[in-house]
MIDO-376302 format. One record per residue (C-alpha): z, x, y. Coordinates in steps of 0.1 Angstrom, whole numbers, plus 5000, padded with zeros to 4 digits. Each point is the difference from the previous one (the first is absolute). Layout:
ZXY/...
This chain:
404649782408/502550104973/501050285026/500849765031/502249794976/502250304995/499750115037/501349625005/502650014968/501750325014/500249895039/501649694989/502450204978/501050245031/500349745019/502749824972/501850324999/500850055035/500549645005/502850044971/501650345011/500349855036/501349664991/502850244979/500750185026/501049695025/501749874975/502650314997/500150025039/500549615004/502350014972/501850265014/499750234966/500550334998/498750204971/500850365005/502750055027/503249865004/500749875038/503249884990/503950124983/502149794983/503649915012/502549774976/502649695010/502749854982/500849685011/502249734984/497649745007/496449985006/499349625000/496149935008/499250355009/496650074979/497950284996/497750135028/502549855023/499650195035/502450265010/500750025034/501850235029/500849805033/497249764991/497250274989/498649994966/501050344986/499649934958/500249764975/502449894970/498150154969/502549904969/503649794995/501750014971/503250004988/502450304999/504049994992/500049635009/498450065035/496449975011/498450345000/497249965026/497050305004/499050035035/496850235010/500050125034/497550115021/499950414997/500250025039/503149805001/503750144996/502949814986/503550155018/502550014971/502349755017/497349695005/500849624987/497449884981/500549585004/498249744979/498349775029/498249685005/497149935022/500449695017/502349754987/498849934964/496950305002/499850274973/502550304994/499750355010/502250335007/501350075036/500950375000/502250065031/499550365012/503150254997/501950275023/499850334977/498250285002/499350014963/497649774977/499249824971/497650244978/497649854977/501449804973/503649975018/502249725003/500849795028/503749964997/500949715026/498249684990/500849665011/498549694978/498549655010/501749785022/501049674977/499449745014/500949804976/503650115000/500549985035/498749655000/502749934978/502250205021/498849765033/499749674979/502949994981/502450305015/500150204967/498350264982/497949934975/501350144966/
């Protein structure tokens, strides 16, 4: 008897472990986790305002999802945003990142507007053209009242 207990004991522990090693394993592929290669680079943006964009904000070219906004902080009184781009994806060293809006009061994310040269962004380069929010605030003002807010 005592035999078929342990028979039973150590079935139901296989069966626990498998269960736990695959329910791991969907949750790195649902999660989109990636423990030991790197299927992205990282590019950096300055931009004088970043106004509602948060982390994990999409980054898109003509409308595809290409990356994400990993960190914004502060540098030389500009925002400092960390970009990770998809490995397969090249940034031309004259593309406009631009702070969007989806919809009319939706979330923020980064527009990247694709370049003419021939040369490219390497890993852990800058984009040097950025253009910030649009405010609509100020041009509310700007509509409302014919001035500029100060």
């Amino acid at each position: 008897m005592e035999r078929a207990d342990r028979r039973l004991e150590f079935a139901v522990g296989i069966f626990l472990l498998i269960g736990l090693v695959l329910t791991g394993y969907i949750s790195f592929r649902l999660g989109e986790v990636s423990l030991w290669s790197r299927n992205e680079y990282t590019v950096y943006a300055h931009f004088s305002n970043v106004s509602g964009l948060k982390k994990k904000a999409p980054v898109t070219i003509a409308g595809v999802e290409v990356g994400y906004v990993d960190d914004i902080r502060l540098d030389d009184d500009q925002a400092l945003v960390t970009l990770k781009i998809k490995k397969g994806v090249k940034l031309e060293e004259d593309v406009i990142a631009s702070i969007k809006t989806m919809g009319i009061i939706g979330d923020k994310y980064v527009a990247i507007s694709p370049g003419s040269m021939d040369e490219y962004i390497e890993p852990g380069g800058e984009i040097m053209d950025t253009q910030p929010p649009l405010d609509l605030e100020e041009l509310l003002g700007k509509f409302v009242f014919g001035k500029v807010k100060d």
